[in-house]
C-alpha positions in Angstrom: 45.8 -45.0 17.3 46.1 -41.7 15.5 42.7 -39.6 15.6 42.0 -37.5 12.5 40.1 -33.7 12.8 38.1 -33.0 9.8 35.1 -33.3 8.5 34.1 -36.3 6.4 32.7 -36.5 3.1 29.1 -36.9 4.0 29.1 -33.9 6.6 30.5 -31.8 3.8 27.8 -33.1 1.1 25.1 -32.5 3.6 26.2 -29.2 4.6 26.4 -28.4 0.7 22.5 -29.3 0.8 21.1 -27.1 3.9 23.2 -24.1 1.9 21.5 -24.7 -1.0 18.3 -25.0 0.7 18.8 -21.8 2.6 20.2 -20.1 -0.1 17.4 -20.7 -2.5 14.9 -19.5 -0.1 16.5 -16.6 0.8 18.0 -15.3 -2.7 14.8 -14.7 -4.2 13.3 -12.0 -1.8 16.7 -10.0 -2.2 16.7 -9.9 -6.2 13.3 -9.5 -6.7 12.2 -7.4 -4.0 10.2 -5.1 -6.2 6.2 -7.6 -5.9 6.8 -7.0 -1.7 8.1 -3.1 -2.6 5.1 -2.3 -4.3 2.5 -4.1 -1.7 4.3 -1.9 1.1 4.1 1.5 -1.5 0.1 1.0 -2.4 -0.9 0.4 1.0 1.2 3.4 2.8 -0.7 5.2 -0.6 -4.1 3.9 0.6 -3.7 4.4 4.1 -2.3 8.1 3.4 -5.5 8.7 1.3 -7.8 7.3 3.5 -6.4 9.5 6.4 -6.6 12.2 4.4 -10.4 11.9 4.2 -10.9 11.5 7.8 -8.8 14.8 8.0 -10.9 16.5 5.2 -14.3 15.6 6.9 -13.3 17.0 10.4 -12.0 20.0 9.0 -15.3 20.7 7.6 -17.4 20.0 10.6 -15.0 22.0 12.8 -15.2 24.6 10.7 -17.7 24.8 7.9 -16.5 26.0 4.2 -13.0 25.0 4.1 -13.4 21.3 3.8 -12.2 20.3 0.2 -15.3 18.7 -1.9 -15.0 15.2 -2.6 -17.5 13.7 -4.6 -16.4 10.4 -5.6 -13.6 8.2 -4.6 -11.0 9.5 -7.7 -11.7 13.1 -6.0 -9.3 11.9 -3.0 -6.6 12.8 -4.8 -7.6 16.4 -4.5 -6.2 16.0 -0.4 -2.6 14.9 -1.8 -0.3 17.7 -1.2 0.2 18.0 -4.9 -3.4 17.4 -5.9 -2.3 13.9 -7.7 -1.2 10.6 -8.0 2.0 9.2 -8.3 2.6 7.8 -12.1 0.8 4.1 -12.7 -1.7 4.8 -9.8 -5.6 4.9 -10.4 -8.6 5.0 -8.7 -12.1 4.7 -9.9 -14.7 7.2 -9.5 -17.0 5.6 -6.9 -19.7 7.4 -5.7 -19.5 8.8 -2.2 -23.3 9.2 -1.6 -25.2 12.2 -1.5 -25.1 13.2 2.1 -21.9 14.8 3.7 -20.7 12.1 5.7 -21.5 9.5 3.7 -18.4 7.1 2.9 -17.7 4.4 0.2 -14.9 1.6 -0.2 -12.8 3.1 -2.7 -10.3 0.7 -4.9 -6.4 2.0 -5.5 -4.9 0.5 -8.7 -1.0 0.6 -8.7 1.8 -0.8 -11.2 2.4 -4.8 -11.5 -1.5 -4.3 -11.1 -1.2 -4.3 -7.6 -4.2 -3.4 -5.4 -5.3 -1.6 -2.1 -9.0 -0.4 -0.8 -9.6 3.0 1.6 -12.7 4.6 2.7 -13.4 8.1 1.5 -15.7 10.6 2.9 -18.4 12.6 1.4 -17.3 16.2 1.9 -19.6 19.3 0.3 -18.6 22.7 1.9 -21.1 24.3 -0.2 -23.8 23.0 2.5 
């Protein structure tokens, strides 16, 4: 009896198939990565903001008059190193209360309107 090595006809179809499926899975998040690319950028941007704040607020109480004054939520962008936002980036000028210390959910608007929320802080070094 002569044994063949190989593989048959149906292995090869069905192999074929679990490609596909991978491949149609995976292809996808490598041609189009810009939806996750732009989740990852508005959040670092948020985050980054909202750290910023913190840092503003206990630069004031450490050391009265040198806190930057932020008013509203659109005001954060005063603590960016170059005093704005990056191009297709918004936020809306929510109110930060009238107390220094006082804090409010502020909304981040990026391209492929994409969205990310941060708390600001009321900072008035003219107190």
């Amino acid at each position: 009896m002569h044994r063949q090595s190989g593989l048959s006809l149906v292995e090869i179809v069905l192999l074929i198939l679990v490609v596909g499926v991978i491949a149609s899975m995976a292809i996808p998040r490598f041609v189009s990565p810009d939806a996750s690319s732009q989740r990852l950028a508005i959040d670092a941007l948020a985050g980054h903001l909202a750290s910023a704040s913190v840092m503003n607020y206990a630069r004031e109480q450490a050391h009265p008059g040198e806190g930057v004054p932020v008013f509203n939520c659109a005001q954060t962008v005063r603590l960016l190193n170059r005093g704005e936002l990056p191009e297709g980036y918004s936020i809306f000028k929510t109110p930060l209360g009238t107390v220094e210390g006082d804090s409010a959910q502020c909304t981040l608007t990026g391209p492929m309107d994409t969205r990310a929320v941060f708390r600001a802080i009321h900072v008035d070094p003219a107190i």
